[in-house]
N, C-alpha and C positions, 0 to 999 in steps of 0.2 A: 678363757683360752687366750694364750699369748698371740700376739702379732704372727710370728714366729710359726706355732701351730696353725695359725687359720691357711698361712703361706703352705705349709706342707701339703692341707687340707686342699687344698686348691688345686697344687699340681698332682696329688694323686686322685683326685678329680677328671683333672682335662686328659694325666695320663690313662685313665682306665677308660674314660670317652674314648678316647682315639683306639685304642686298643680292639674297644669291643667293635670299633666301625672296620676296621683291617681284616676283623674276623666275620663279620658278615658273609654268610655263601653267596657264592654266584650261583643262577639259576640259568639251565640251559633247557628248552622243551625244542626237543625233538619232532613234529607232528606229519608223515607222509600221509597220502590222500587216496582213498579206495584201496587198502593195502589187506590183504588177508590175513587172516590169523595163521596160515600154514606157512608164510612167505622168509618166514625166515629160520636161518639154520637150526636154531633152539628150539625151536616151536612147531621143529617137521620140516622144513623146506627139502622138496626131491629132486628139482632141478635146475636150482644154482645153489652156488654157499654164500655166504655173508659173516665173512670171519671176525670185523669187524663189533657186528653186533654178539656175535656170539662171544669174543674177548670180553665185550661190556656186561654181558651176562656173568661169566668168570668173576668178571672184579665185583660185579654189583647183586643186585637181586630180580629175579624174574617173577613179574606175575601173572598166573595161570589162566584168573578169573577178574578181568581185568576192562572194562564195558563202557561205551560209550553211551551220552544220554538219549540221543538218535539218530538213525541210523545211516545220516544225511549229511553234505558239507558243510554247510553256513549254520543247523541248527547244533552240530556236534561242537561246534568250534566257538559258538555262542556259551555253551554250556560249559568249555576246558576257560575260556577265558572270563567267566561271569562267577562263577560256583553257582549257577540256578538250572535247574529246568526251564528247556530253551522254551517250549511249549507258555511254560507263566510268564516268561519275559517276552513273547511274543515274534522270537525269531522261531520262525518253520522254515522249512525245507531248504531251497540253495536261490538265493536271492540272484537274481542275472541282469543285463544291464538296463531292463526297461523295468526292475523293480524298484518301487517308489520306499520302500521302509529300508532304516539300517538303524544299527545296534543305538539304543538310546543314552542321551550324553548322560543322563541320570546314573546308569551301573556304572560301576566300580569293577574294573577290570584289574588282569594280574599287576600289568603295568602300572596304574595310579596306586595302586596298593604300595607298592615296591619305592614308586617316587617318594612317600612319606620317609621312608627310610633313608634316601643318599642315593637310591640305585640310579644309576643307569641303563638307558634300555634301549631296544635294538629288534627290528622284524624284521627278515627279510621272507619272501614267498606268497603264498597266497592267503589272501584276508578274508571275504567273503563273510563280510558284516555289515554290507553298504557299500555301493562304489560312489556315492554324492561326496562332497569334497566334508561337509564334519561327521559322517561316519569312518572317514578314515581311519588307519590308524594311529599318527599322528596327532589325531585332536582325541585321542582316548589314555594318554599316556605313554608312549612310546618316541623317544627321542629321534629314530631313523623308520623309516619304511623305506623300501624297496620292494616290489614284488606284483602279483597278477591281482585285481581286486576281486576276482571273481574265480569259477575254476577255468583251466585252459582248452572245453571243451565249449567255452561259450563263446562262438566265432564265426565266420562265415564258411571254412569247411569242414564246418560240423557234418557226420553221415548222413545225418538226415535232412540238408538241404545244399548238398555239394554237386547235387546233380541237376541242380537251376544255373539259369544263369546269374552270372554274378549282384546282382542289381535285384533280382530277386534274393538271392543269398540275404542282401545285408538288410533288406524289409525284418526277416525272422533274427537274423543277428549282426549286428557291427563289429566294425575289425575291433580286436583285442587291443586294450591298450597297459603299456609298461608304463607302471606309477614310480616316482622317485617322492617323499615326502606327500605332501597332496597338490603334485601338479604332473600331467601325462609326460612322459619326456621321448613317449614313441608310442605314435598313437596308432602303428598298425604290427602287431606281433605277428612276424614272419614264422614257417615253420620253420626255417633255418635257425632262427632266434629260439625257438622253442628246443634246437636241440642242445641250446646253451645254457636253459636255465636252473638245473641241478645243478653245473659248477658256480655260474653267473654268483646265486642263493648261497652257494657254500662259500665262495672267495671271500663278499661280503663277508658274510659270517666268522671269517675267521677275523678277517681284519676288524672289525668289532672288537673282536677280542683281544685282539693286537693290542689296539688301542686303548682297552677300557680296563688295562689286565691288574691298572694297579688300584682300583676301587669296583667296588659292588658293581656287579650287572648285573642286569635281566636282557639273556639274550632266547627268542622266539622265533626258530628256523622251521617254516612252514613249507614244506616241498610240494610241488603242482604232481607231481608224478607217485604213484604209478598211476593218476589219473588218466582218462583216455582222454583227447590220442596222445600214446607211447612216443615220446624222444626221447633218445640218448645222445651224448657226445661223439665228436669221430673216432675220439683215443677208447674207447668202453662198445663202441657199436663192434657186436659178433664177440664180444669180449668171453662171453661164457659157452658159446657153439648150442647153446638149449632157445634161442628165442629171443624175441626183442624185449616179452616183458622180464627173464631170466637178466638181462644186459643192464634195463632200468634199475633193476633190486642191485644188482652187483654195482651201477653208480649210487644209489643211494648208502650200501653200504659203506662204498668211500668216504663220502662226505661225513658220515659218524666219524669216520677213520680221522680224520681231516682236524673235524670238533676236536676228538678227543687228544690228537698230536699235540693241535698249537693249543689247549689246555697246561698240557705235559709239557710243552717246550717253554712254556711261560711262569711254568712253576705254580701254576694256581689249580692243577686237577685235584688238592686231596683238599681242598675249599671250594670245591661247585661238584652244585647237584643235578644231575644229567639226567633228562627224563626222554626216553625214545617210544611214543605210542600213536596211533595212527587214527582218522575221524570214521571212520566205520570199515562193514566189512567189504569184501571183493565185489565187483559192478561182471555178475555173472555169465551176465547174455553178452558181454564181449569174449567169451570163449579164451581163445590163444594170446587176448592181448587183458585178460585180467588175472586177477591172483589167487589164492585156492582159498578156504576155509576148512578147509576138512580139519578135525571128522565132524566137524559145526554144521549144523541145518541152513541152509539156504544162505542169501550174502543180505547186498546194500539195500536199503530201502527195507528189510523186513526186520520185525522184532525177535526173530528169532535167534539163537545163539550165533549163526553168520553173521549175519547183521551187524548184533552189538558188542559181540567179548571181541577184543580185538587184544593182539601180542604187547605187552609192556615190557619195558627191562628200565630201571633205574638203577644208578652208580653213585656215589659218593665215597670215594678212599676214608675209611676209618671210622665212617657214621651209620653205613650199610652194611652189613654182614656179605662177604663175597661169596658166589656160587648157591645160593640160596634159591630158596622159593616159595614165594607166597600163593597159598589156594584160596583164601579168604575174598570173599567179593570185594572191590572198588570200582571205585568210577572217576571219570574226567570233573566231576562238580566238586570234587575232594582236593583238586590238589589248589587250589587258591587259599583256602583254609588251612591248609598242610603248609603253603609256603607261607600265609601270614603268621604260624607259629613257628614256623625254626628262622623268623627273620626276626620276631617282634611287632610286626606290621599291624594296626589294629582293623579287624575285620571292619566291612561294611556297616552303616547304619539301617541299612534294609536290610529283609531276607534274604538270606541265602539257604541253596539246599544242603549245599555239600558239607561234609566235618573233615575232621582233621583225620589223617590217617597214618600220621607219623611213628607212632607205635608200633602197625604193620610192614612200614618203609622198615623201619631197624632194627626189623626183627623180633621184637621184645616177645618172651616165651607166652605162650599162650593169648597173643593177640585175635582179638575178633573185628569183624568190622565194626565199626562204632553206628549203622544204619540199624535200623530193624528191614528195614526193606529198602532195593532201591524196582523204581517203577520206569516201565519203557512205552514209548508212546511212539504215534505216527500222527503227525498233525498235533488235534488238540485232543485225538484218541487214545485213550490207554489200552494195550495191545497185552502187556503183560505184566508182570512183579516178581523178583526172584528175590526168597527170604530163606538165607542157610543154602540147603543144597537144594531147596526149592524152586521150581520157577512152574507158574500158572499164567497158561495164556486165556487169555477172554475169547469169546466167541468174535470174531473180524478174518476179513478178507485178507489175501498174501499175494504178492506178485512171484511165481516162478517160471522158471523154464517153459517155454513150451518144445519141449524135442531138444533139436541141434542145438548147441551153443553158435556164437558166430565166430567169425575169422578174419583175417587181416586185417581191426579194425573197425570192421561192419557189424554190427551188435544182431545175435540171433533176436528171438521171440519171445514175448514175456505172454502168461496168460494169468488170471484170476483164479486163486484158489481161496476155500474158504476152512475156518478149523473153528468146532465146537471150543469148549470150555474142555483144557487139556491140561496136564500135571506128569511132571518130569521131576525124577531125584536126578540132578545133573550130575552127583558124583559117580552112581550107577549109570549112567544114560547122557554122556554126553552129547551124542548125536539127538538126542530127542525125539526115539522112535518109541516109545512105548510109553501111553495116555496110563495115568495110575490114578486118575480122578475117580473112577469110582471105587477104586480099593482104599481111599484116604479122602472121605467126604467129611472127615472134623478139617484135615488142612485146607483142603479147598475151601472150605466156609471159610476157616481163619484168614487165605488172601484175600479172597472177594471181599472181606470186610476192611481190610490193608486197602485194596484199590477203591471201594467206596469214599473212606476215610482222606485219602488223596487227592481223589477229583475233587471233593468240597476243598481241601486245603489249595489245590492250583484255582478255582474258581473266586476263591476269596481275596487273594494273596495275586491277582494276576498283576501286570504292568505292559504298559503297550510299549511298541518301540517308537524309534522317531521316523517323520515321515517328513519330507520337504517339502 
């Protein structure tokens, strides 16, 4: 080959490089906290609308059957940013400020994934993977944090001990602190402050993108709300005349609105992937200050369909089919391996659980989930497995209702329930009222041997977190 040719060779080299780095998607994850699956307008909402998300729905794809790994803050959120079952990587429940574990430097979160690529990245909101200064997010791959490390219910006027005095208050919790990077830059969150942090989260957020609009990002807008206690801003408070939590959903709608504009206005919406889904289901015994799940069984903390299917809508202009909808199972552990495929990104050297489910995102005809099963746990319990339209729960104890929900606030009564070995076709039986275990005892053997098979596979395969 001449001089000449090798030269050609060269610049259609660097140009098809640069090319393909222009074309990279941006990643945008959407993720609100204790939000129902009824909560918004596509999904049922009765007493406010959310037009915002329901446009996103229009342009993008909704899906139906759509499940978090459990049914908890720090372990859901462990599991949407890891692809693992949060249970084998050893984050449980909601980590708060006198807990000594957070996320270990060893996983490979969305962010470091992303970094191999050129991306840029960006949190704002609540983290709740560690509040010790290298669990942050920051020292996990994320170029900005801003936001609550923990949820906004871990404080001193928490319900449950607002009616000590103060000095007793902060023995059970210390004032809340707002993190900028990983140094506190206000170390007592006011509630007046708390009614700023759904815009606070989204300005950021947009200005991210502002900034970031002419290369790859990964932006991760984590909302505190509708977690209890409820804030709103002044401009949105009594905004929808139904309630304070009906006001919080119609602010969080905007802030989609918001995402989605300065996307639009930046010309980079039909090159990013917009994912809006939430860490479990509704925190029930707050009554009038939480969010529905109907016609789902029970909410947060239970494996039941409350609990874990929680509302998704994804968008991408020209890569998702608009107005669609998927009924196919996924889960939050899927999309790390879904976005190291439409980036290039090369998976983890460890385990992970989740697959790719890009096929499902764009529709392709006759897509199925690519799991055989996925399994839902409490702790290091396995509570259930839903395979197909199946779902079998194991014999285990459930936290509901007991009676009155609560109000303004104040969280009614939970009591101890217990449920044999139980079997549901969820397509016939979404509420999950009718046990068909003993009319299909070949399926029932078939999951109990699915969830045997598991427990061995998380007992082999576990990893602990980091501890300081």
């Amino acid at each position: 080959m001449s001089s000449a040719h090798y030269l050609i060779a060269f610049f259609i080299l660097i140009f098809s490089s640069n090319a393909y780095s222009l074309t990279k998607p941006n990643i945008v994850i959407i993720f609100t906290d204790d939000q129902g699956y009824a909560d918004v307008g596509c999904f049922g909402a009765k007493n406010h609308k959310t037009p915002n998300l329901d446009r996103m729905a229009s342009e993008g794809r909704k899906f139906t059957d759509f499940y978090v790994a459990q049914a908890v803050c720090g372990a859901s959120r462990a599991a949407l940013l890891t692809g693992c079952y949060p249970n084998r990587i050893g984050m449980l429940g909601a980590p708060g400020p006198k807990s000594r574990h957070g996320i270990n430097p060893n996983e490979i979160l969305i962010p470091e994934l992303l970094k191999t690529k050129g991306y840029s990245t960006g949190m704002f909101g609540k983290w709740h993977l560690g509040h010790h200064k290298a669990s942050l997010p920051i020292h996990h791959g994320f170029d900005e944090y801003y936001g609550l490390p923990y949820s906004n219910d871990m404080w001193p006027h928490h319900p449950g001990v607002r009616h000590l005095p103060l000095k007793e208050r902060l023995k059970k919790w210390p004032k809340l602190p707002m993190i900028e990077g990983d140094r506190i830059i206000d170390d007592e969150v006011t509630p007046e402050e708390q009614t700023r942090l759904t815009t606070d989260y989204t300005n950021r957020a947009v200005d991210f993108i502002n900034r970031h609009k002419g290369e790859p990002f990964f932006l991760y807008l984590a909302h505190s709300m509708p977690h209890v206690p409820l804030f709103v801003s002044k401009e949105n408070n009594g905004k929808t005349k139904a309630g304070l939590y009906a006001d919080v959903m119609w602010e969080i709608d905007w802030s989609v609105g918001q995402i989605l504009g300065s996307l639009k206005e930046n010309k980079i919406d039909k090159n990013t992937l917009v994912i809006f889904t939430t860490d479990n289901g509704p925190w029930l015994s707050y009554g009038d200050h939480a969010g529905s799940a109907k016609p789902l069984r029970e909410g947060k903390a239970t494996a039941w369909e409350g609990g874990v299917r929680v509302p998704c809508i994804m968008r991408w202009p020209e890569k998702i089919p608009p107005s669609t909808v998927c009924s196919e199972p996924a889960m939050t552990i899927d999309i790390l391996p879904t976005i190291a495929q439409i980036t290039g990104a090369k998976l983890p050297n460890h385990k992970i659980d989740g697959k790719d489910i890009w096929p499902l995102m764009k529709g392709e005809k006759n897509a199925k989930s690519p799991h055989e099963a996925y399994y839902f746990y409490w702790g290091t319990n396995l509570h259930a497995v839903r395979k197909d339209k199946w779902s079998l729960h194991f014999p285990h104890s459930y936290r509901s209702l007991n009676g009155k929900s609560g109000t303004g606030g104040i969280p009614g009564k939970y009591q101890q329930k217990k449920t044999d070995t139980a079997l549901f076709d969820l397509r016939m039986d979404i509420s999950q009222k009718s046990d068909l275990s003993g009319k299909h005892l070949d399926i029932v053997k078939n999951l109990k041997a699915l969830g045997k098979k598991h427990i061995a596979y998380v007992k082999e395969n576990s990893r602990e977190p980091a501890k300081p």
